[in-house]
N, C-alpha and C positions, 0 to 999 in steps of 0.2 A: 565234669569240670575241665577247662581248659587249665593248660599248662603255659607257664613264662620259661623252658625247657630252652637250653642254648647249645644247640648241636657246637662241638671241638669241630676245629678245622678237617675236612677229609682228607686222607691216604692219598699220596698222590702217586702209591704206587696199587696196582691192580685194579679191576671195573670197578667204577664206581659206586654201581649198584649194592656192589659188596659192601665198598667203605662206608655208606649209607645205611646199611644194616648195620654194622659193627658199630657207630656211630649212638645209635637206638640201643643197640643193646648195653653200650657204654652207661646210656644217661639212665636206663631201667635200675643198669648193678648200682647206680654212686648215689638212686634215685632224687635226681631230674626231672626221672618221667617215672610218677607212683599209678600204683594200679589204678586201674577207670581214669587216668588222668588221660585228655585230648589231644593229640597228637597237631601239629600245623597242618592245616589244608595241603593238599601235593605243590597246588601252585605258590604257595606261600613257602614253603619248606626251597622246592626245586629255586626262587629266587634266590633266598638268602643263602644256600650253596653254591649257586651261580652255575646249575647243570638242570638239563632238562628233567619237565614233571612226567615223561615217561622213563626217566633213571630212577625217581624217588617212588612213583605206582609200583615197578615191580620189586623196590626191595621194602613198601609195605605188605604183597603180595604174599612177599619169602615169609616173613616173620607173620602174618596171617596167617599162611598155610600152617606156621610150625606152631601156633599156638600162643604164639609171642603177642600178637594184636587179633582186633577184633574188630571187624568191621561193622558197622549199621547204615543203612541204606537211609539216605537223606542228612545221616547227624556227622558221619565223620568216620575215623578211625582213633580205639582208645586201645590201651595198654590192658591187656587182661587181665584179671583176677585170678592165679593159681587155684584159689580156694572155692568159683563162685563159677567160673569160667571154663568149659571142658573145652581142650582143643580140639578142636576141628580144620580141615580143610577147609580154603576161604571160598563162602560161597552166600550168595545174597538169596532167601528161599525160592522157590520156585512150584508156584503149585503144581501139583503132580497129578489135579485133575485133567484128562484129554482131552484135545481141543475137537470140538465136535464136527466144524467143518471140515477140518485141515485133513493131508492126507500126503503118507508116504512119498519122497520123490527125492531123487541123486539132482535135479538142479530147482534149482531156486531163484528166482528171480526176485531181486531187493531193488529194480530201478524206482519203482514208485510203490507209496502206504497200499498194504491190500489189510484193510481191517475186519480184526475176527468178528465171529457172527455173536454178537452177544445178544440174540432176538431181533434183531432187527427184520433179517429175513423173512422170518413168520410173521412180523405183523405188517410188512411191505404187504406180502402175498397177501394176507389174511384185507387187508382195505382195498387192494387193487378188485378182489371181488364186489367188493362193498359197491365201489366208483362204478366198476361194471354193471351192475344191478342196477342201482340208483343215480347217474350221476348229474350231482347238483344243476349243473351248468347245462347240460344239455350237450348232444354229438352232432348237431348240426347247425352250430352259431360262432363266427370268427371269436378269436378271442377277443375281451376288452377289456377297459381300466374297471368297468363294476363289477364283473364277471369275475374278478381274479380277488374282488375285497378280502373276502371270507380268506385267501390264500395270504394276503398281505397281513390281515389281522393275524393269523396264526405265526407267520413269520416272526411277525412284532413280540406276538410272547414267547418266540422261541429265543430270542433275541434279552429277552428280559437279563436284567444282570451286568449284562455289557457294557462298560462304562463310556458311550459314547453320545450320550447327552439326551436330552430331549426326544421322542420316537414315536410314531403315531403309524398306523397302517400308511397315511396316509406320501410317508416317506419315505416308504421302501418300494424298488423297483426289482422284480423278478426276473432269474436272470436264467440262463441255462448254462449254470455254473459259474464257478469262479472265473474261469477264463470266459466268459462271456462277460460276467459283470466288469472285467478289468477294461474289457472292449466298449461296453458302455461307458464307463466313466470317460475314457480317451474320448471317445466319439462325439460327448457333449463337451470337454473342455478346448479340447485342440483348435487354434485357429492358426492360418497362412499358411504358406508352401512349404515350409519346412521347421515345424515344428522341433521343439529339445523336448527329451523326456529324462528326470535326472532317475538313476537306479543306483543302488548299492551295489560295489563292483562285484562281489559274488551277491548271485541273486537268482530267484524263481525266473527258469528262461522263458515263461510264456509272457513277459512281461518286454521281454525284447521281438517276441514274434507279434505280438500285439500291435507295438511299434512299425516294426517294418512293415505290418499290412495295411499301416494308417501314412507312411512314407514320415516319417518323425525320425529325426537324429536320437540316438541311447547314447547318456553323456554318464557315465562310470560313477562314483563317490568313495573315495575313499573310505575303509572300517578300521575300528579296534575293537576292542573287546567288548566296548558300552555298543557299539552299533556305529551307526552311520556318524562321521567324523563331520561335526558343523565348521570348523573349517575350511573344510573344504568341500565341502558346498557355498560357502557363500563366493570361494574361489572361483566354484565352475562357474556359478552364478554371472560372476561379473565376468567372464570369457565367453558366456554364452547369454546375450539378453533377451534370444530370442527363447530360454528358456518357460516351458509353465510350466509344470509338472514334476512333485519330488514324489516317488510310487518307493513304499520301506515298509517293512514287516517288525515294528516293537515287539509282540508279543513270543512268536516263534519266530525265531529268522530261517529262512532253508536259504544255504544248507548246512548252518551252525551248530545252528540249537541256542543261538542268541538269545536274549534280554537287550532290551533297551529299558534304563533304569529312567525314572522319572526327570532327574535333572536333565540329563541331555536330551530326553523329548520337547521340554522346556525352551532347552538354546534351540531346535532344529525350526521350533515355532517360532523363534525369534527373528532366525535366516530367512523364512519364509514369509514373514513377513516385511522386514527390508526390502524383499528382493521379487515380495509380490508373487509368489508360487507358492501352488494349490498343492495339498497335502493327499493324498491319496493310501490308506492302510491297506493293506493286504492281510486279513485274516484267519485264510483260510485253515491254516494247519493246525491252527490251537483246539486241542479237544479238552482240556479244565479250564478252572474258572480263570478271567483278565488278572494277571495281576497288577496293571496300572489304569492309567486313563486314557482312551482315547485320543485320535487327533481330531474326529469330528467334537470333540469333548475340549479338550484344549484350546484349538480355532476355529468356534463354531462356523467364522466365515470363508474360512476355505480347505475345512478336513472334509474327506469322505473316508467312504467305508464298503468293503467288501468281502463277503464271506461265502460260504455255502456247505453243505451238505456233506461234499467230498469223504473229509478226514473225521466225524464224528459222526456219522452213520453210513453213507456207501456212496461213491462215485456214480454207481450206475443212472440215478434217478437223475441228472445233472440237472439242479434246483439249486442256484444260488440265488444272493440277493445285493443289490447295492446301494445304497444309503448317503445323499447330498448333503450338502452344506444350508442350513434354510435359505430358502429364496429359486435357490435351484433343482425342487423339487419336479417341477413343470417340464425343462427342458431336460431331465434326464431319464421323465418318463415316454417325452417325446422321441428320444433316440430308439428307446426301446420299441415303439409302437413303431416308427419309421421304417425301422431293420427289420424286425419280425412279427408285429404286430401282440404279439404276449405268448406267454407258452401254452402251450396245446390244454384245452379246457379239462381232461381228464388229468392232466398231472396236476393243474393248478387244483381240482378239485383230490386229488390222493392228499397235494401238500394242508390241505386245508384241514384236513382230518388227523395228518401224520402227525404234521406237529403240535397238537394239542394233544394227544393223546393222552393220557392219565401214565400208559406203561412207557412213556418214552423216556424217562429219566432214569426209570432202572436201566433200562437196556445200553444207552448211555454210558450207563456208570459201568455197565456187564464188560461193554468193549473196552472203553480204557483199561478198566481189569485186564484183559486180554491181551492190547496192547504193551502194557506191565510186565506181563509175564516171558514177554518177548524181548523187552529192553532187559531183562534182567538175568536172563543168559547171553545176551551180546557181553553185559558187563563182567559178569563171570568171566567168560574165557577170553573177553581182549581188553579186560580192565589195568593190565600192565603196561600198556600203550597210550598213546596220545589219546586220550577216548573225552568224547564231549557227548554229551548225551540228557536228558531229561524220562522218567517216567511217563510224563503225560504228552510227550513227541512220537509221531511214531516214524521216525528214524534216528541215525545215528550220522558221526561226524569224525572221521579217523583221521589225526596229522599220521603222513607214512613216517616208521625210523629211516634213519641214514641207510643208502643203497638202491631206495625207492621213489621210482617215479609213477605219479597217480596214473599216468595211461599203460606202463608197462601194469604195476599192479593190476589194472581192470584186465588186461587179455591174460595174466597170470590164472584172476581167479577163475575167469570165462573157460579158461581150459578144465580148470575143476569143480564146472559147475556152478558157480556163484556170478550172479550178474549185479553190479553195481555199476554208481557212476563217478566218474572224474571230478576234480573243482574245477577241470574247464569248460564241462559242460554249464555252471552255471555263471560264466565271467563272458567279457568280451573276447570277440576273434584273437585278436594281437593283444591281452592282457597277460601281464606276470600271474599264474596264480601258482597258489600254497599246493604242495605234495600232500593232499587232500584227498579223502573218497568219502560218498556219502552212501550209506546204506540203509535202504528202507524196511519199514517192517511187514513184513510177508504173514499174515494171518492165515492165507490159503493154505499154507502147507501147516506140518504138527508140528509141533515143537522138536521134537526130536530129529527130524530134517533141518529147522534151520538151526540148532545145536551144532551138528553134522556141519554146515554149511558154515557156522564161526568157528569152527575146529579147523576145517581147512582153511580158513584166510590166518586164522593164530599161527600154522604151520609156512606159511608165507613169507607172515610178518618176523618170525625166528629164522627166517633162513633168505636172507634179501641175495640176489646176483652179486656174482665178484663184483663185476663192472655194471656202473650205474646205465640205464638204459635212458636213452630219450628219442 
């Protein structure tokens, strides 16, 4: 049950963290706040005190650890049950079975998702024999648009579910990868010398490399917490007419861990339409199910859609796919063909096989498991911090406390082993960004290495430089 509980004004003498426990423990004794009763969200709480939701995490933290709350992963923080309730150290479970691939090591690299093997591996290998043996397509014929069907159809139902409108083999373009497919779409929309391409001011950087290799202006857009600020997009809009192109991540945003909630998907189609600019998603990082509607779904006449492989079963195979607006099916197979002619007959014939597979949903479902259980010791040991996070992401999203600057932090951790990245890695050259770091999830190693590896950035994060670094 939720509580209508009204924390007294805090202590304005000693850390606040404190007077925020004291505060809790106030409305438990005068009961405020009864047992199983819901505690306010951190960001809800941290408002109406008027102090940050890394003051209010770690003093749920205190009284979790002491037995006083009780955390559950996904629903909230409630007030224990003396009777019902054994205290415990706050701790979200963690399974304690071994990760099969992974494997002892002092550094760790978090720059980019290495996702655990949840089978995937075995039955990669186990087809690429198959294709060796037998393959469909044959080893000595260019590829083509017929040659690759059986690979489109299978895309299409791996695709099923996806709320992004209407879908036929016949409208998907194969891609060698996500950052290929991004390059497609640009390739078929872009016209004149000097193209705009708008982006989310933090955003996926190969979307600005893509850019510069097509000579296109990257024109920023302001966020908040919904996403992309319509706003100010129709601002940049009208400053830039030679704008086409809005490229935005609803579902996973990197490097947030953002939502974009249905209404403002709604206004950014609105802008978009005003102001005549093609919608472009970026899909890549979602590994569970959509939980809204696409933008080829919402404007079927100028969303697309791009995805692949990468983040929900392996980089290595770079198999993605991208997905037009009807009408421009033709010309966005045409780039494809133009540039590379299709991918290589035996990958199109593995994906053919891959993704229909009957075992590929367990396996699927093996890895998020995996990835799960990796988010869920990040949370553990730096859930007292700015911590932005999802289960079904596999990374993480840190605002730094006071003291810290995201590039001092990254050579901080670099020195002890932890490589992550900056939020200026994913903004403009000359842009303002947030004292941000993003940290990937590392499946390669065991869990107990990257344990190891969030213990020392928590030792970091409790011990910032006298003097602020820039």
């Amino acid at each position: 049950m939720s509580t209508i509980w009204q924390p007294t004004p805090l202590s304005p003498k000693g850390p606040k963290y404190k007077a925020v426990v004291d505060a809790i423990r106030k409305g438990i004794d005068t009961g405020g706040l009864p047992a199983g009763g819901r505690l306010p969200p951190v960001r809800d709480l941290a408002w109406q005190l008027k102090i940050t939701p890394g003051t209010v995490a770690r003093a749920y933290t205190i009284l979790t650890d002491e037995g006083v709350l009780r955390a559950e992963v996904g629903r909230g923080t409630f007030v224990a049950d003396p009777e019902t309730d054994v205290p415990r150290p706050y701790r979200i479970e963690v399974d304690p079975t071994p990760h099969l691939t992974g494997g002892d090591t002092d550094t760790v690299n978090l720059f980019s998702p290495h996702l655990p093997d949840g089978g995937q591996a075995g039955l990669i290998r186990e087809l690429l024999g198959e294709v060796a043996q037998n393959p469909a397509s044959g080893v000595m014929h260019y590829p083509s648009r017929r040659g690759a069907q059986a690979a489109r159809e299978a895309m299409a139902q791996w695709l099923q579910g996806t709320p992004i409108g209407p879908l036929d083999e016949g409208d998907i373009v194969l891609a060698h990868g996500g950052q290929n497919a991004i390059m497609l779409v640009f390739q078929t929309i872009l016209r004149g010398r000097r193209p705009v391409i708008f982006v989310e001011d933090l955003c996926y950087p190969g979307l600005r490399r893509a850019a510069e290799a097509l000579r296109a202006e990257v024109v920023p857009i302001a966020m908040d917490e919904d996403g992309l600020n319509p706003d100010a997009l129709q601002a940049a809009a009208e400053r830039h007419p030679e704008g086409q192109i809005l490229c935005t991540s609803p579902e996973v945003h990197s490097p947030t861990c953002g939502f974009t909630p249905m209404a403002r998907r709604r206004e950014i189609v609105d802008v978009a339409r005003r102001c005549d600019l093609q919608i472009m998603e970026d899909d890549c990082y979602r590994m569970g199910r959509a939980q809204g509607e696409g933008y080829r779904s919402l404007a079927p006449e100028r969303g697309w859609y791009v995805s692949s492989l990468s983040k929900s079963l392996t980089p290595a195979l770079r198999i993605g796919c991208a997905v037009g607006p009807e009408g421009m099916e033709t010309a966005l197979h045409r780039s494809a063909e133009h540039g590379f002619f299709g991918l290589a007959t035996p990958m199109t014939d593995l994906a053919a096989k891959l993704l229909i597979d009957p075992r590929l949903p367990a396996i699927q479902r093996a890895a998020l498991e995996g990835v799960e259980r990796y988010v869920k010791i990040a949370v553990n040991t730096l859930g007292a911090f700015d911590l932005r996070w999802r289960c079904d992401v596999p990374f993480l999203w840190l605002h730094l406390p006071g003291g810290w600057r995201a590039s001092a932090f990254c050579r901080a951790a670099d020195t002890r082993g932890v490589q992550i990245r900056a939020a200026e890695e994913f903004a403009a050259r000359n842009a303002q960004t947030p004292h941000a770091v993003r940290m990937a999830i590392n499946g390669g190693v065991s869990l107990r290495s990257f344990e190891a590896a969030m213990e020392r950035l928590r030792d970091l994060l409790d011990n910032p430089p006298d003097q602020i670094s820039v």
